[in-house]
N, C-alpha and C positions, 0 to 999 in steps of 0.2 A: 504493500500500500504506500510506501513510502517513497520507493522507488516509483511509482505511479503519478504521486505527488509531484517528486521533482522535476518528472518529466513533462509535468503542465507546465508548472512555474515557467523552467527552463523555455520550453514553446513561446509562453507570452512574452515573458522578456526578448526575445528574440523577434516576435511580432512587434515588438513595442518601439524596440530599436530600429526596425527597419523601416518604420511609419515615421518616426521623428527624422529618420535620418534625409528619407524623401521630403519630409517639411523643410528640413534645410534647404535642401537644393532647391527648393523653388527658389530661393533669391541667390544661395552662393554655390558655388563651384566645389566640383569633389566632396560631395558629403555621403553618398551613399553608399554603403560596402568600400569603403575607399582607408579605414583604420587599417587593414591587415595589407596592403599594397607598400611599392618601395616612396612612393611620394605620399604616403597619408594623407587624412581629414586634412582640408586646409581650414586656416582660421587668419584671421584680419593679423596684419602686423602692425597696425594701431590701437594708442586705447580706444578711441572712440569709435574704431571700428569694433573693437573688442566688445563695445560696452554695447553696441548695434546685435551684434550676431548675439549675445544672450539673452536678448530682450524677445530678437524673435523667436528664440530657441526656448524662452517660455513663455512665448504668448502659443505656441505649438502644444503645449502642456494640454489643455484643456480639451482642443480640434480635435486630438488624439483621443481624447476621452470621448470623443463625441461619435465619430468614426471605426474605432473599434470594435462596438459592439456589432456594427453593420460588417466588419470582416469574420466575424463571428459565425452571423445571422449567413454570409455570402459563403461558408467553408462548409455548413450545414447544409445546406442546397446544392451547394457543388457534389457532395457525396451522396445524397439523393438523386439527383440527375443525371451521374454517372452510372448510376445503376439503371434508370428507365436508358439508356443513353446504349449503355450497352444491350440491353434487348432488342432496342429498336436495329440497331447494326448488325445484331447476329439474325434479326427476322430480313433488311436489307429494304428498299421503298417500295419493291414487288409485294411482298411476304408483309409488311405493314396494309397496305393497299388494299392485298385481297382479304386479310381479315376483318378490316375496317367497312371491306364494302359485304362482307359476310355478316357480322354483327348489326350495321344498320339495317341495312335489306331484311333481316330476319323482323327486328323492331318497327318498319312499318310496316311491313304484311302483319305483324301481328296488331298494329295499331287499327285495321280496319277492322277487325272484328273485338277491339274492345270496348264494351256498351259505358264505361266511367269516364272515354278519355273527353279531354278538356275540348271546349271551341275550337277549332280552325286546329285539333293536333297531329292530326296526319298531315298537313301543310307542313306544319312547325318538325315535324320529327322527319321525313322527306328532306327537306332542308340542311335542319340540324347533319343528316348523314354526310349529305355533299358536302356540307362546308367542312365536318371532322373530318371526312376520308383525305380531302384534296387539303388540309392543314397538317394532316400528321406527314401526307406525301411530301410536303412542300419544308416539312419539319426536318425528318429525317435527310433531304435531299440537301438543305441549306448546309443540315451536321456537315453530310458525306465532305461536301464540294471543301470543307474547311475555312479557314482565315475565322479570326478573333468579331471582326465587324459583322460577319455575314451571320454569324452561327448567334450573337447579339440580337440583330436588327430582325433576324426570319426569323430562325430555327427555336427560340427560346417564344415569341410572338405569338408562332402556330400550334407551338405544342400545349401551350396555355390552353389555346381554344379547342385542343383537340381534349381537352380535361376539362373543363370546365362542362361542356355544353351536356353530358351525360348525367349529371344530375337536374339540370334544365327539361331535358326530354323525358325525362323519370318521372319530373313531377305533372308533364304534359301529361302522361297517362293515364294518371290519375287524382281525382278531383281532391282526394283524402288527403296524396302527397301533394297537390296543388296549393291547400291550404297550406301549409306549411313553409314550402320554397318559394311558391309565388309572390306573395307578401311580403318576404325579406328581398326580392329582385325588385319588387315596387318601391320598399322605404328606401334600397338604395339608390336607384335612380331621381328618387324625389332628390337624395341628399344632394347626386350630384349636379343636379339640376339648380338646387340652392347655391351650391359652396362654388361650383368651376363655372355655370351658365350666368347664373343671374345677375353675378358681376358685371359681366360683359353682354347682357343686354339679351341673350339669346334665349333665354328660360321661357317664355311667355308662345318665343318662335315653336321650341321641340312639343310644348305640352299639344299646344294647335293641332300643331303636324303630324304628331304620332302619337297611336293609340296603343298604349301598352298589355298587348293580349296577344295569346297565338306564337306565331314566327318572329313577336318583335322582341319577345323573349331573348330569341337566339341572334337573332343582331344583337339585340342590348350587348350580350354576351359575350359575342365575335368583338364588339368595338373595345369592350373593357380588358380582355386579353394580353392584347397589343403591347398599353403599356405599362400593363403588371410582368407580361415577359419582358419587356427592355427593364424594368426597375430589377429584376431576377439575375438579365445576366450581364447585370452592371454590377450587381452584386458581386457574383461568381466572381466575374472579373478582379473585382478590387481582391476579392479571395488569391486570387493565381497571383496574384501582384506583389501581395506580403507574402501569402505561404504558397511559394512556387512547388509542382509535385511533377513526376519525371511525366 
């Protein structure tokens, strides 16, 4: 246990160091991984530059503390996603594709013969299919193709949507699970409607425009994905950043 101990410690400190050291360099030169090199950390050969470089080395104190836990939060998803990440790779966008058009297909042929399902939810689940088959395709294929930006901007984006939307069509089925999930897709839409639209004048345009029933569900859905996967693998990111893994 102790040994286990130390081996945290040891981690964080090492995470800690390498986040302050990058706060360095934002303004000076040679700070990061740069002590164990033949030219070391450089540092001011002034007082008052002296007196400059500690001040932002602890106004860093705090950011760090702010940031942290988000590399935390970003190394715990990383190691989750690397597990869906490898399945999706050993199934390959073929082997994704056909299960994904196997699994929907099966849920709206069965949605026509169920007497509970909601307003308009064979539209909604019909839908729902296309857009998780051709998300998980577009998921996986962003992974394959590689590069940091790409596997960010898609492959994290689509795969959201490719999770999300099966609890959505769950509750299309039925009126029982409708109460339930449905009403918390409505309170949050109000919310966002409130906090991110009404600011900017456009709350008054979406409620007009769109009626929140059926397939708008799954738009809602598809829209909010987006940039909960970019906030996901911003995270991851910041993860590889401090705790690089082979």
């Amino acid at each position: 246990m102790a040994t286990g101990s130390d081996g945290v410690v040891s981690g964080i400190r090492v995470d800690l160091r390498r986040l302050h050291e990058t706060w360095m360099e934002i303004v000076y030169p040679r700070q990061r991984n740069a002590g164990d090199t033949v030219l070391g950390t450089w540092t001011p050969d002034s007082q008052f530059g002296m007196l400059l470089y500690r001040l932002w080395s602890a106004i860093g104190v705090p950011v760090i503390g702010l940031v942290y836990p988000l590399v935390l939060l970003g190394a715990f998803l990383r190691f989750q996603t690397r597990r869906i990440d490898g399945t999706a790779t050993r199934l390959g966008v073929v082997g994704v594709v056909l299960l994904s058009v196997l699994v929907w297909g099966g849920l709206t042929a069965l949605a026509r013969f169920e007497l509970d399902l909601v307003a308009g939810g064979v539209l909604a689940i019909g839908l729902a299919g296309v857009v998780a088959t051709v998300s998980a395709a577009l998921a996986v294929g962003a992974r394959t193709v590689g590069g940091r930006g790409t596997t960010v901007a898609l492959a994290y984006p689509f795969a959201m949507t490719a999770i999300f939307l099966p609890p959505v069509v769950a509750a299309l089925f039925s009126k029982t699970l409708a109460a339930v999930v449905l009403p918390g897709s409505t309170a949050l839409a109000q919310w966002l409607l409130d906090t991110l639209l009404a600011p900017v004048g456009l709350a008054d345009l979406f409620s007009r425009t769109f009626d929140l029933e059926g397939a708008a569900y799954v738009v809602m859905w598809v829209a909010i994905s987006f940039p909960v996967g970019w906030v996901l693998g911003l995270l991851v990111t910041l993860a590889d950043f401090v705790r690089p893994t082979e």
